[in-house]
N, CA and C atoms as a LAMMPS dump frame, in Angstrom:
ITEM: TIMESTEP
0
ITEM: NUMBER OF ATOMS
546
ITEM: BOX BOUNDS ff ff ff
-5.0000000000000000e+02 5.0000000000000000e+02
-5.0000000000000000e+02 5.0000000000000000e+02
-5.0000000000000000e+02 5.0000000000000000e+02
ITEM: ATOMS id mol type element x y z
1 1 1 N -464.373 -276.161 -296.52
2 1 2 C -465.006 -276.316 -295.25
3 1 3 C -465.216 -277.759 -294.939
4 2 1 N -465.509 -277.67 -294.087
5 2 2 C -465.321 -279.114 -292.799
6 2 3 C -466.649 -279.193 -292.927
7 3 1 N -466.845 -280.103 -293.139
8 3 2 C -468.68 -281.169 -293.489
9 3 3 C -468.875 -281.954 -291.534
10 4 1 N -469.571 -280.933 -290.607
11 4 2 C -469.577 -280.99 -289.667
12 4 3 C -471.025 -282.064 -289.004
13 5 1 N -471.165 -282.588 -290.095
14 5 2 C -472.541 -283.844 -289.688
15 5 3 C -472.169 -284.906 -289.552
16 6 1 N -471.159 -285.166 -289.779
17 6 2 C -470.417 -286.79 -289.619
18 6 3 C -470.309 -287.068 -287.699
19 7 1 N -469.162 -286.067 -287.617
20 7 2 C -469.241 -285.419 -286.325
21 7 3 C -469 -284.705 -285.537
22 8 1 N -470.653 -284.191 -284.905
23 8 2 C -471.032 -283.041 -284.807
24 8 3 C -470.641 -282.494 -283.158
25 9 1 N -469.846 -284.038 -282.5
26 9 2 C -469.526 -283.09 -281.045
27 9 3 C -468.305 -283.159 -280.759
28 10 1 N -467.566 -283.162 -282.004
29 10 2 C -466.046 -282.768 -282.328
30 10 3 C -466.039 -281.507 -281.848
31 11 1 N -465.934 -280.084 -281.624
32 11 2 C -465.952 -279.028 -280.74
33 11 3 C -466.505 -278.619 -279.934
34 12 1 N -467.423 -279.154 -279.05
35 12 2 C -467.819 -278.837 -278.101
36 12 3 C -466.899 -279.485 -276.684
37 13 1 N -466.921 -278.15 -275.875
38 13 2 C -466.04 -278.581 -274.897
39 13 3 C -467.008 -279.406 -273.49
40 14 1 N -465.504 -280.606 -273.032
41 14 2 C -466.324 -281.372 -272.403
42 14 3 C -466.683 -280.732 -270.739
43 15 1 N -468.094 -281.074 -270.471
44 15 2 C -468.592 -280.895 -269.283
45 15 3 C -468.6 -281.496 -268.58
46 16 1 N -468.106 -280.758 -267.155
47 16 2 C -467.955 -281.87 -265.527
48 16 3 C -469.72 -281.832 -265.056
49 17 1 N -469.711 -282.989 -264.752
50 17 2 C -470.971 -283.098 -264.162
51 17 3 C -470.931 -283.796 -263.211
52 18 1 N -471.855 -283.991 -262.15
53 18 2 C -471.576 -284.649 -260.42
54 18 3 C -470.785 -286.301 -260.887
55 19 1 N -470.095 -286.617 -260.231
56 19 2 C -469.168 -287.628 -259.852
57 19 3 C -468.168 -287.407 -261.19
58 20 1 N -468.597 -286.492 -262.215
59 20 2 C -467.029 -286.393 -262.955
60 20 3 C -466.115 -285.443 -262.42
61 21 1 N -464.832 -285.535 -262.788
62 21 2 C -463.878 -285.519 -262.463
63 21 3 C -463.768 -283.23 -262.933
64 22 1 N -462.78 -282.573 -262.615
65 22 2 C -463.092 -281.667 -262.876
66 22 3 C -461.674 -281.217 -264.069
67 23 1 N -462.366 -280.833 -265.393
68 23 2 C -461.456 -280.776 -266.12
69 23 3 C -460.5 -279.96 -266.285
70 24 1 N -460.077 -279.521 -265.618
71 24 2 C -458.955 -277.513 -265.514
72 24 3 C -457.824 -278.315 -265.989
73 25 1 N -457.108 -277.055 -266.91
74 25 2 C -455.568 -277.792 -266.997
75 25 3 C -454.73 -278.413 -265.97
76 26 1 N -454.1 -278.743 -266.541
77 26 2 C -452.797 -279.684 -265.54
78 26 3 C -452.16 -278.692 -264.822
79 27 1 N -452.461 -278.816 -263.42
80 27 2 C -451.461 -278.346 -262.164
81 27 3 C -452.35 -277.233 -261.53
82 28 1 N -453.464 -276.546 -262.213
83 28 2 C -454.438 -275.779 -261.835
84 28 3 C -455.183 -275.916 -260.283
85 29 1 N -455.052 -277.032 -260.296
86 29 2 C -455.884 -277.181 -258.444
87 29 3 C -454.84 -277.162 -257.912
88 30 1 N -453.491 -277.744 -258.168
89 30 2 C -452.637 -277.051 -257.398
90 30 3 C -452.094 -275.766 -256.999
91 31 1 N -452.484 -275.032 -258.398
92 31 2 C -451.966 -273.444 -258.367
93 31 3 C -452.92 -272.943 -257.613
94 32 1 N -454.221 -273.641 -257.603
95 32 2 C -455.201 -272.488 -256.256
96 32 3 C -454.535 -272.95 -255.108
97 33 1 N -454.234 -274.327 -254.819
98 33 2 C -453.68 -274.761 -253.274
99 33 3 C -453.007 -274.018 -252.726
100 34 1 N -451.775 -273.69 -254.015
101 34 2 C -450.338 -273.444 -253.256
102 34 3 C -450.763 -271.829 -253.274
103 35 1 N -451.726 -271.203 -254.08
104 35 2 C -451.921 -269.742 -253.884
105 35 3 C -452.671 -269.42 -252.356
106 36 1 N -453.415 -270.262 -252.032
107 36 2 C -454.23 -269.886 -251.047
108 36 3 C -453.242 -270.016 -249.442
109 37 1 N -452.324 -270.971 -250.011
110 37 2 C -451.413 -271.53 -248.799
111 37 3 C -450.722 -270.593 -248.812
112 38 1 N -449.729 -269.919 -249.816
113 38 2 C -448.839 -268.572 -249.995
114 38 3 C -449.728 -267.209 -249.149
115 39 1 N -450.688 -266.974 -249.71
116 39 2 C -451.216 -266.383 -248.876
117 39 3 C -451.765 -266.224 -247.065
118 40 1 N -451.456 -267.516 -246.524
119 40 2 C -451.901 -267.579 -245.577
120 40 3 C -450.241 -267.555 -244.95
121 41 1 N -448.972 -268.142 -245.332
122 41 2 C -448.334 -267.573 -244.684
123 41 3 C -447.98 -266.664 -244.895
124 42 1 N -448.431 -265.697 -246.117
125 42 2 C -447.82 -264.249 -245.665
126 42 3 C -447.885 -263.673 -244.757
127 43 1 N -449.527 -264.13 -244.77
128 43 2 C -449.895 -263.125 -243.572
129 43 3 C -449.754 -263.56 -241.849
130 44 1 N -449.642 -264.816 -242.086
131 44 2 C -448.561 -265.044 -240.81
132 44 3 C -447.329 -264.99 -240.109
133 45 1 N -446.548 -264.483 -241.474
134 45 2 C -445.768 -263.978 -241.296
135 45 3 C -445.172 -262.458 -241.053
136 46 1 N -446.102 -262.008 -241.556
137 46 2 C -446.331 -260.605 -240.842
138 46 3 C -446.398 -259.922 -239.895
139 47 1 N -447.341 -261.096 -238.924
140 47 2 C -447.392 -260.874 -237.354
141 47 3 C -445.911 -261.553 -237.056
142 48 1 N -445.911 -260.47 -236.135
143 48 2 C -444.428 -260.98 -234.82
144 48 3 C -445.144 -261.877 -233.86
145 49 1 N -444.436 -262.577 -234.011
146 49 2 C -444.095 -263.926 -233.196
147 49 3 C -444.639 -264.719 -233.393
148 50 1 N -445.815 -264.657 -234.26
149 50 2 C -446.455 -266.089 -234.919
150 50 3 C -445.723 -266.512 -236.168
151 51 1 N -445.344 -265.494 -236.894
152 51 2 C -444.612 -265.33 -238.04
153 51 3 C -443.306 -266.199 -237.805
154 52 1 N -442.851 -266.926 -236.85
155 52 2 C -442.47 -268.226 -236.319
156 52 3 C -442.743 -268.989 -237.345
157 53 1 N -443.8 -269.127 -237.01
158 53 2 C -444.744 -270.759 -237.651
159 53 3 C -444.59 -270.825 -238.762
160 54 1 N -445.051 -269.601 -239.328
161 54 2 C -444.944 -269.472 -240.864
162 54 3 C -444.305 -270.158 -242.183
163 55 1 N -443.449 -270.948 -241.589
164 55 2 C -442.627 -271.982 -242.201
165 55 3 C -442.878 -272.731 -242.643
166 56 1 N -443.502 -273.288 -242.084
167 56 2 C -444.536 -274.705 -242.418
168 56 3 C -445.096 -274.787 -243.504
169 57 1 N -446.407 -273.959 -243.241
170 57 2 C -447.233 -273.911 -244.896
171 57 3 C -446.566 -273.014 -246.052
172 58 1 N -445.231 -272.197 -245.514
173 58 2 C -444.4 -271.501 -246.24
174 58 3 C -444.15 -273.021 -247.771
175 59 1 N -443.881 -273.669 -247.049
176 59 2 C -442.637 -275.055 -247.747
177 59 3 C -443.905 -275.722 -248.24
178 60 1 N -444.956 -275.567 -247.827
179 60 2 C -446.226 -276.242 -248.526
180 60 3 C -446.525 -275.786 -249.606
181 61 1 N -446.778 -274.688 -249.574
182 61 2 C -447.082 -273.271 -250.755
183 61 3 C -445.949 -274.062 -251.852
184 62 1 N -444.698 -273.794 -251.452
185 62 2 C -443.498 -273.888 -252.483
186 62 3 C -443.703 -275.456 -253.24
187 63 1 N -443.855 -276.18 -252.242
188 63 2 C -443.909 -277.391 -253.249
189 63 3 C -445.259 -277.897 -254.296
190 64 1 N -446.266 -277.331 -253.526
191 64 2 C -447.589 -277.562 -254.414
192 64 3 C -447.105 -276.528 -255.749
193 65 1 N -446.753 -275.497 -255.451
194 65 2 C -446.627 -274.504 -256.557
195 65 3 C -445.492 -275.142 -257.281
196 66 1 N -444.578 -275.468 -257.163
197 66 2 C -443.871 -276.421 -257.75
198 66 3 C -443.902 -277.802 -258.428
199 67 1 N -444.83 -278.476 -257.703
200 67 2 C -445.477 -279.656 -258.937
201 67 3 C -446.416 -279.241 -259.528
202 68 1 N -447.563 -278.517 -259.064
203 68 2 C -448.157 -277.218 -259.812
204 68 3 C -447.205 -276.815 -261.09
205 69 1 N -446.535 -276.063 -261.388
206 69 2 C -445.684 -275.817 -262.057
207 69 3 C -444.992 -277.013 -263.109
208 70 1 N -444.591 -277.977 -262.892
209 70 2 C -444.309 -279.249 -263.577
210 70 3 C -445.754 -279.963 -264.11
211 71 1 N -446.085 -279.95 -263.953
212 71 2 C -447.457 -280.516 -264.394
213 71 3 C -448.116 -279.696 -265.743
214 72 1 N -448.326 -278.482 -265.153
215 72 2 C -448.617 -277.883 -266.033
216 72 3 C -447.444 -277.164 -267.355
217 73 1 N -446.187 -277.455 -266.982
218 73 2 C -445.781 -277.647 -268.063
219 73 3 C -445.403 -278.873 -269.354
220 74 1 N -445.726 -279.802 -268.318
221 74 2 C -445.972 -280.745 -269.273
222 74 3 C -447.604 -281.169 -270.157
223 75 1 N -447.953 -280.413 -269.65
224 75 2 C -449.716 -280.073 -270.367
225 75 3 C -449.992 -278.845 -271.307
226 76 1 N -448.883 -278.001 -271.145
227 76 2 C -448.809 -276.434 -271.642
228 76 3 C -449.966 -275.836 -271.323
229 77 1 N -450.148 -275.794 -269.702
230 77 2 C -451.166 -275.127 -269.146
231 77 3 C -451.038 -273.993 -269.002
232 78 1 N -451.451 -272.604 -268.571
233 78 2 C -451.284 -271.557 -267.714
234 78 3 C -450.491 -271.482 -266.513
235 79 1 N -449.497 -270.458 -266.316
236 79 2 C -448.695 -271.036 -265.089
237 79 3 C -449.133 -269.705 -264.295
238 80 1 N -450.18 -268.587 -264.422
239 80 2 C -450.116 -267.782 -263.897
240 80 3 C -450.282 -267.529 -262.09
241 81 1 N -451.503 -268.57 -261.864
242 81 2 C -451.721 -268.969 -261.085
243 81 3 C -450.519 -269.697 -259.328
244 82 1 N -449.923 -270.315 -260.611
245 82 2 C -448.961 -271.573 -259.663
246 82 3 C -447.719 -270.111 -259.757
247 83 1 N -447.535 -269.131 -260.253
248 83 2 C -446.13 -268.433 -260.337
249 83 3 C -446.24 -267.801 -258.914
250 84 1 N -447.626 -267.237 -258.972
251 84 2 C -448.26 -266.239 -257.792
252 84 3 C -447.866 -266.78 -256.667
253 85 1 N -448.536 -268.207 -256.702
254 85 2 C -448.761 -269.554 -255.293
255 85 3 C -446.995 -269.059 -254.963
256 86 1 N -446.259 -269.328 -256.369
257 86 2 C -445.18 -270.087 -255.824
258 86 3 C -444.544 -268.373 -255.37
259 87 1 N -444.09 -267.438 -255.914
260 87 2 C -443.633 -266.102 -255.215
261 87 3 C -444.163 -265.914 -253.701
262 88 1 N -444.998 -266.01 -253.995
263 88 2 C -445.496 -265.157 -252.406
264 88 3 C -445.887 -266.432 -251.798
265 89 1 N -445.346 -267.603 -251.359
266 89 2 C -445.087 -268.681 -250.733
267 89 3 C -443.282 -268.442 -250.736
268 90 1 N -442.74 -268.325 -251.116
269 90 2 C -441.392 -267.961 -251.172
270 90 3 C -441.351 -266.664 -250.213
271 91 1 N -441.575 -265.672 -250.634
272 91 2 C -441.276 -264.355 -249.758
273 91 3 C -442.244 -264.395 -248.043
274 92 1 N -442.991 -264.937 -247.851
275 92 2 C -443.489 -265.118 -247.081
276 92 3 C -442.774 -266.397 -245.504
277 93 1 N -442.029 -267.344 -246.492
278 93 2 C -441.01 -267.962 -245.711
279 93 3 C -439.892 -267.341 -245.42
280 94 1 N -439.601 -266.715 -246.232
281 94 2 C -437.87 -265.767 -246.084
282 94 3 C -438.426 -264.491 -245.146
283 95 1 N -439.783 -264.257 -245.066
284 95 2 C -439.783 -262.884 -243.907
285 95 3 C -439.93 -264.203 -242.664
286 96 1 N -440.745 -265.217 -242.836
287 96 2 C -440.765 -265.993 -241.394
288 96 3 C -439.278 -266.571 -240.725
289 97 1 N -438.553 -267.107 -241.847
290 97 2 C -436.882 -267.071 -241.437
291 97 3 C -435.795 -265.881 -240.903
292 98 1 N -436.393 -264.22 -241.563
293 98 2 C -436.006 -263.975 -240.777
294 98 3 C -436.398 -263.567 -239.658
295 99 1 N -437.633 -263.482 -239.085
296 99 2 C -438.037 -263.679 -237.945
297 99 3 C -437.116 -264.409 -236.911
298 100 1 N -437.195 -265.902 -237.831
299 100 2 C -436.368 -266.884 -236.675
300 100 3 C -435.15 -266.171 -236.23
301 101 1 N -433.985 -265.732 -237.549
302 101 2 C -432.982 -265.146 -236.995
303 101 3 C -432.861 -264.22 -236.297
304 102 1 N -433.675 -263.204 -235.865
305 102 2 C -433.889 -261.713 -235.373
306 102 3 C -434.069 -262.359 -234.15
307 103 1 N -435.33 -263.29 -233.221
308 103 2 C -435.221 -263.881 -232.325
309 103 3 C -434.289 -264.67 -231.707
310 104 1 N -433.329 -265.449 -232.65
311 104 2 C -432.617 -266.226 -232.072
312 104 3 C -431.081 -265.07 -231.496
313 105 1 N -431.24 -263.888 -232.351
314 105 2 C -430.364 -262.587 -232.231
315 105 3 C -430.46 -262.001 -230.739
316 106 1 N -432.127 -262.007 -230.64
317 106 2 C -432.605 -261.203 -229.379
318 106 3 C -432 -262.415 -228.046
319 107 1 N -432.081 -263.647 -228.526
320 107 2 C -432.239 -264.561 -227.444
321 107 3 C -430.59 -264.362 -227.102
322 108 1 N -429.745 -264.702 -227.842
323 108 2 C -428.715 -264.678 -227.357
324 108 3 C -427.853 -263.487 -226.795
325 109 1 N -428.419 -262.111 -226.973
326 109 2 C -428.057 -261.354 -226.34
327 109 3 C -428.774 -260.479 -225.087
328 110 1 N -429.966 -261.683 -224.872
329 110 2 C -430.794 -261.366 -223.788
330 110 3 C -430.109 -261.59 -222.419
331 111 1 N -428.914 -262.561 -222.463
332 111 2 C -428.455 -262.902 -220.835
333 111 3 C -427.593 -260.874 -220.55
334 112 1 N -427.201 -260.836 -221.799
335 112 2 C -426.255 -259.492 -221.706
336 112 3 C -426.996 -258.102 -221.183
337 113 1 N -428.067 -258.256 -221.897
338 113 2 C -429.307 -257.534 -221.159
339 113 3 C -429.589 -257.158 -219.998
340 114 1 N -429.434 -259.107 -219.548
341 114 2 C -430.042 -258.38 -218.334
342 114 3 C -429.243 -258.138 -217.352
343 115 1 N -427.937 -258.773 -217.256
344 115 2 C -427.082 -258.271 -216.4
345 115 3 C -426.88 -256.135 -216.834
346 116 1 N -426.912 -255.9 -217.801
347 116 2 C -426.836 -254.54 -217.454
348 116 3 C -427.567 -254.074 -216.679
349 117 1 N -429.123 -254.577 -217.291
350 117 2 C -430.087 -253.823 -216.34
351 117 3 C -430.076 -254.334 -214.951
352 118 1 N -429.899 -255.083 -214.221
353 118 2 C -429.38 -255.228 -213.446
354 118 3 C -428.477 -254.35 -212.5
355 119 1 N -427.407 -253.945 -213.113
356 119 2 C -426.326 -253.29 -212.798
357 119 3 C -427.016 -251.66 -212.642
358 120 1 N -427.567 -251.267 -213.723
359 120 2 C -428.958 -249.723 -213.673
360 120 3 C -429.373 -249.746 -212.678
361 121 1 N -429.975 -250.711 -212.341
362 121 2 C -430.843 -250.941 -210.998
363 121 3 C -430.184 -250.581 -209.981
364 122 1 N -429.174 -251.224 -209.666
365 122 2 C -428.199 -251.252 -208.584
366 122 3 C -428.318 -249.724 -208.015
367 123 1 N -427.485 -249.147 -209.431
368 123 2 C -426.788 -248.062 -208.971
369 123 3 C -428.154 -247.025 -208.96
370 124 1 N -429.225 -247.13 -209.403
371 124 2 C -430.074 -246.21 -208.974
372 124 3 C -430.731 -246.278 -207.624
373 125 1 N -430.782 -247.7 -207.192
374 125 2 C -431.078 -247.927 -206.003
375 125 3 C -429.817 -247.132 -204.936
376 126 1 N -428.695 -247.434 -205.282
377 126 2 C -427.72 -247.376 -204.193
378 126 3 C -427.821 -245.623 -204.245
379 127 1 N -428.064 -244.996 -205.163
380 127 2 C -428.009 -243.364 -205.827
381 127 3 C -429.663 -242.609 -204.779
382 128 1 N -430.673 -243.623 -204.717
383 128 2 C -431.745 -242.946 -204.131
384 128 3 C -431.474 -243.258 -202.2
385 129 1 N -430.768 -244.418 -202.25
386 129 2 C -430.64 -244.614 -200.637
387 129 3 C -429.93 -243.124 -200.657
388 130 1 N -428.96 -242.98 -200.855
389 130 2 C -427.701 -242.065 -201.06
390 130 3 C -428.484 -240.57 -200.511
391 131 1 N -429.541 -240.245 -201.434
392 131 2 C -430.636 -239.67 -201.442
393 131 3 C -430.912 -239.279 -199.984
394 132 1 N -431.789 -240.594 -199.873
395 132 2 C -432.655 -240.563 -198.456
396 132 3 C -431.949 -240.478 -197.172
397 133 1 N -430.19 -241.178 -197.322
398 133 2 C -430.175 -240.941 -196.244
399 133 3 C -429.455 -239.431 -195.907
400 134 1 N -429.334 -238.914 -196.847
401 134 2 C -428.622 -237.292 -196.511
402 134 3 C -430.051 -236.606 -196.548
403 135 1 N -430.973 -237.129 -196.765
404 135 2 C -432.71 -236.036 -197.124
405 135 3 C -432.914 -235.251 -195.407
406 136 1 N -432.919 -234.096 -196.151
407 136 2 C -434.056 -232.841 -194.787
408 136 3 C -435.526 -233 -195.517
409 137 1 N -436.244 -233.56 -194.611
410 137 2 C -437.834 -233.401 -194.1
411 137 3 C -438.602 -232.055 -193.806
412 138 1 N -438.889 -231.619 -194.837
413 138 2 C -440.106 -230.425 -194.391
414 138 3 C -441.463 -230.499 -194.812
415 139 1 N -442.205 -230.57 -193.701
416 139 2 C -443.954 -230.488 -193.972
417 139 3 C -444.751 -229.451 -193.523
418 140 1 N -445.543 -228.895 -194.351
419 140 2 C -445.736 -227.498 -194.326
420 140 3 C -447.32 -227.67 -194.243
421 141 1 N -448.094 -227.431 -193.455
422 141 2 C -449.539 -227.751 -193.309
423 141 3 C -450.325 -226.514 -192.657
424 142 1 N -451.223 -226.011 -193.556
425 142 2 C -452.141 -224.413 -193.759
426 142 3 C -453.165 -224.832 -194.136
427 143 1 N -454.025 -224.547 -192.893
428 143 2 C -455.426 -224.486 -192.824
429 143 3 C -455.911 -223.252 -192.341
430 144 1 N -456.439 -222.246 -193.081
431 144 2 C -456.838 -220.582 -192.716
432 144 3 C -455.419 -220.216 -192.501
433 145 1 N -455.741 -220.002 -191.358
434 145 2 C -454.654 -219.103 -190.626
435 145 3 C -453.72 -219.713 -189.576
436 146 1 N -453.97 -220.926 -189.83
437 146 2 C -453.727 -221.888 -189.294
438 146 3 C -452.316 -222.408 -189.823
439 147 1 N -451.331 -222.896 -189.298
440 147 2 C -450.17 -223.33 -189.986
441 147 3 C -449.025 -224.531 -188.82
442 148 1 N -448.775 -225.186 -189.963
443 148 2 C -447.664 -226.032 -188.984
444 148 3 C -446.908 -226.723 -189.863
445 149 1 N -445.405 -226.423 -188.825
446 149 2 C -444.332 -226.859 -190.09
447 149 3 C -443.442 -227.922 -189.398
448 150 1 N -443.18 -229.309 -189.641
449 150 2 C -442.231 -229.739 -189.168
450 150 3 C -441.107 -229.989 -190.054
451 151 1 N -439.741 -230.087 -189.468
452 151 2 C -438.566 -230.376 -190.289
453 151 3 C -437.621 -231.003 -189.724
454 152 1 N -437.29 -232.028 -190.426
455 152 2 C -436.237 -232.726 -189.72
456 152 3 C -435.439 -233.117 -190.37
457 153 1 N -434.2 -233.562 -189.907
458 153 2 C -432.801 -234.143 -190.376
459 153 3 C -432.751 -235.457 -190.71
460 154 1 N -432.957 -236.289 -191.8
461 154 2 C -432.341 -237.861 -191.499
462 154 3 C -430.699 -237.784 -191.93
463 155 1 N -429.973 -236.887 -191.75
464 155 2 C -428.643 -237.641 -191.757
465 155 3 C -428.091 -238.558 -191.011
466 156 1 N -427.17 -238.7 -191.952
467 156 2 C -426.863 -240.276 -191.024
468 156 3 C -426.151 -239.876 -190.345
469 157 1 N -424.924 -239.089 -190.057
470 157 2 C -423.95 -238.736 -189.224
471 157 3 C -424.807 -238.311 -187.907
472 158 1 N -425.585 -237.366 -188.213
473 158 2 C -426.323 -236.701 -187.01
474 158 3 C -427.07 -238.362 -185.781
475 159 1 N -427.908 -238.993 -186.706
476 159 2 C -428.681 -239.891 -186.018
477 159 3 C -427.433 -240.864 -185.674
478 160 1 N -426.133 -240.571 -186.063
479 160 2 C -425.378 -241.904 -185.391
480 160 3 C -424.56 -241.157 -184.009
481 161 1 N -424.67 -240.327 -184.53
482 161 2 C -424.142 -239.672 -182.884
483 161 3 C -424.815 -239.143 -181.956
484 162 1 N -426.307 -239.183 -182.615
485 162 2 C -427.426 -239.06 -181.535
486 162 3 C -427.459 -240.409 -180.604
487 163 1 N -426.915 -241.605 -181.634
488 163 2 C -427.29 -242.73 -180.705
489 163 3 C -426.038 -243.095 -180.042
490 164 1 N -424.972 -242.565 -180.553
491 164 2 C -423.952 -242.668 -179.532
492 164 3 C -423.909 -241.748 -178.051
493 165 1 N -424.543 -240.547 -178.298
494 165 2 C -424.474 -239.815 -177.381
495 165 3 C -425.581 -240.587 -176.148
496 166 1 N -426.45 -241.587 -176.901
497 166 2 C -428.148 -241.742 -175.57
498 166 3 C -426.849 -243.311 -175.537
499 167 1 N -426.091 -243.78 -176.246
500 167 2 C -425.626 -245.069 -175.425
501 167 3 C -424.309 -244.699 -174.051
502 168 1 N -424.293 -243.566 -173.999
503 168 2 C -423.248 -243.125 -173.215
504 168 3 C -424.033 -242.523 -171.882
505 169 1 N -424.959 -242.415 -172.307
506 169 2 C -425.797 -242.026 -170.994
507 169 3 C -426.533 -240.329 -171.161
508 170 1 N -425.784 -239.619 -172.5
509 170 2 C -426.037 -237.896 -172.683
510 170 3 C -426.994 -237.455 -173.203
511 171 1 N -427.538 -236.869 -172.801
512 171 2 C -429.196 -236.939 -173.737
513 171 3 C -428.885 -235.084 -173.964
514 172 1 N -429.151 -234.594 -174.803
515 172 2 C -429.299 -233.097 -175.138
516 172 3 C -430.717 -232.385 -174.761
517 173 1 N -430.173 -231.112 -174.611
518 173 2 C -431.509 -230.345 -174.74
519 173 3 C -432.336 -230.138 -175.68
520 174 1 N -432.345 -230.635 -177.016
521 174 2 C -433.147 -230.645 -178.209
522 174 3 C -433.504 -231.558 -178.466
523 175 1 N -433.748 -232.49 -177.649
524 175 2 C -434.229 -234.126 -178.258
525 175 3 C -435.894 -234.089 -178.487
526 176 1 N -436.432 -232.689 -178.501
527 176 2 C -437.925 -232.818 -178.329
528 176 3 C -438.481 -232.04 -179.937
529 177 1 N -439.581 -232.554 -180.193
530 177 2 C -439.854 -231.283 -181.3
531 177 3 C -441.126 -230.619 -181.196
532 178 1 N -440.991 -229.505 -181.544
533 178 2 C -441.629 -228.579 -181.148
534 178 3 C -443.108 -228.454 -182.181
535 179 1 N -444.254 -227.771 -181.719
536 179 2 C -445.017 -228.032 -182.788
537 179 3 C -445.508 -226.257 -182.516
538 180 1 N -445.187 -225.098 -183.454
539 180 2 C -445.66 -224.166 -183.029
540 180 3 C -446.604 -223.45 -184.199
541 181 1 N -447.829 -223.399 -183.772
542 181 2 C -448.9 -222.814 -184.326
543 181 3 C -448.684 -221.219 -184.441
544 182 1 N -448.791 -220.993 -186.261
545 182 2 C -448.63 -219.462 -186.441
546 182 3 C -449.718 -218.798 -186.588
């Protein structure tokens, strides 16, 4: 045995106290940095469309966890910490990259877009005129015993030879409408 009175604060481990320095192995304040940073872009990267940004402190994460990592292997520290930082600082940039690509996907096939829809439009528009102008009008209105129905034609053929017939001077016997209470 070891004659421990010579000296006696040979095993005791040393204590940080205010203005000392803080003793954790080598790369350890980095492995919380780059863990806390990994974590924050995960989760920014998660959300759509912020998950953009995510890049940034993505490459922050990676490099703290990375001299993190060197440091503490040259100290033969714990790397558990800085492995964490450094994984999920890694996967957290590669979901924000592909973000970028999925957007830059959407962007460039957005002009194609919209000319289709465009073209939808058209033809549903040109499909409801189409509609309206061949549409018969019926309104059917009952109160008691009371009733009244009007109905009318918007074709187009009819109203264009109605107005050819009043520019010629011919007016018909039906130009009136009738309102008859049943």
């Amino acid at each position: 045995m070891e004659d421990l009175s010579r000296n006696p604060n040979q095993y005791k481990e040393p204590v940080s106290g205010p203005g000392q320095p803080d003793k954790r192995p080598g790369g350890q304040n980095l492995g919380v940095a780059a863990l806390i940073t990994a974590i924050i872009t995960f989760v920014f990267a998660v959300i759509p469309c912020v998950g953009l940004m995510a890049v940034i402190p993505g490459i922050i994460a990676i490099v703290l966890a990375s001299v993190g990592l060197s440091q503490a292997s040259k100290k033969d520290s714990p790397r558990g910490i800085l492995v964490a930082g450094l994984i999920i600082g890694i996967v957290g940039t590669l979901i924000s990259i592909s973000q970028i690509f999925v957007a830059g996907e959407i962007a460039k096939k957005a002009d194609k877009w919209s000319n289709k829809i465009e073209k939808i439009v058209d033809e549903v528009q040109k499909d409801v005129m189409k509609e309206i102008e061949d549409a018969n009008i019926d309104i059917r209105i009952q109160n008691g015993d009371e009733k009244v129905e009007i109905s009318t034609s918007v074709n187009k053929k009819e109203r264009e030879q109605t107005l050819e017939e009043l520019e010629m001077g011919k007016t018909s016997d039906d130009d009136t409408t009738l309102i008859r209470p049943e």
